[in-house]
N, C-alpha and C positions, 0 to 999 in steps of 0.2 A: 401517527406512523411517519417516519424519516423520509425524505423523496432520494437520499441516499445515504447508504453505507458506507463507509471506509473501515478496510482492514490493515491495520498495522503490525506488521509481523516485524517489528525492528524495537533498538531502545530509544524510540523516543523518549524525551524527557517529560515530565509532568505539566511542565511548562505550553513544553509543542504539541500534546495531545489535546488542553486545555484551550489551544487555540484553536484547531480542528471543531472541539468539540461546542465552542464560541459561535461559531460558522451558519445561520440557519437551519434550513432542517435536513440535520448531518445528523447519523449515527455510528461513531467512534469505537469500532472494537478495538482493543490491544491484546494479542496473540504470541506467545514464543512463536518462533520459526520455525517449529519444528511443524511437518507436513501433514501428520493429523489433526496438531488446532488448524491452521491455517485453512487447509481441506474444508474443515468445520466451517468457518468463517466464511471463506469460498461460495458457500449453496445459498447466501444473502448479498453477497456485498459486491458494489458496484466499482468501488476501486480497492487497491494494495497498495500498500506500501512497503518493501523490504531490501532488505541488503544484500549484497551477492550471497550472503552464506547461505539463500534459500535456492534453489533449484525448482525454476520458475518453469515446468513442461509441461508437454501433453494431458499427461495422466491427470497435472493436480488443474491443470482450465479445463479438462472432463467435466470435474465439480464445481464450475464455476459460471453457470446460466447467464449471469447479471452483470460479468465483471466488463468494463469498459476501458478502465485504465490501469497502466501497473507502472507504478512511481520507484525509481531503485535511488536509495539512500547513500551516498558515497561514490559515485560513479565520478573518474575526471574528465577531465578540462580536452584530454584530448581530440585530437579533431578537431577544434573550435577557433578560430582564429578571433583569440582576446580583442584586439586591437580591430578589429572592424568591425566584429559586434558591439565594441563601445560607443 
């Protein structure tokens, strides 16, 4: 059994799942974003991965016991001042 999940609710490439899935003891779902897989995926997994088009609230971390982290794909730069964090 995996000591963690991740749920990918985005497109990652076959490439970038493969790396995840590379990772020790990881287990790699890959989800449409649409809120009942995700939902699904939720009542196991320890982390997310998705893009804004998901609608990340209350209702859907109701189902979601385990999760600890939620990673957003696409997010910018702003805020960040480049040049000091370099």
């Amino acid at each position: 059994m995996p000591l963690f999940e991740i749920a990918v609710a985005t497109d990652l490439t076959e490439e970038g799942l493969n790396l995840l899935r590379g990772e020790g003891d990881l287990r790699v779902a890959a989800v449409r974003p649409a809120r009942r897989e995700v939902s699904a995926a939720l009542t196991t997994a320890h982390a997310l991965i998705a893009r804004d088009d998901l609608s990340i609230d209350a209702a859907l971390l109701a189902d979601a016991p385990r999760l600890r982290v939620i990673g957003r794909v696409g997010a910018s730069l702003n805020g960040i001042d480049i040049d000091a964090a370099s």
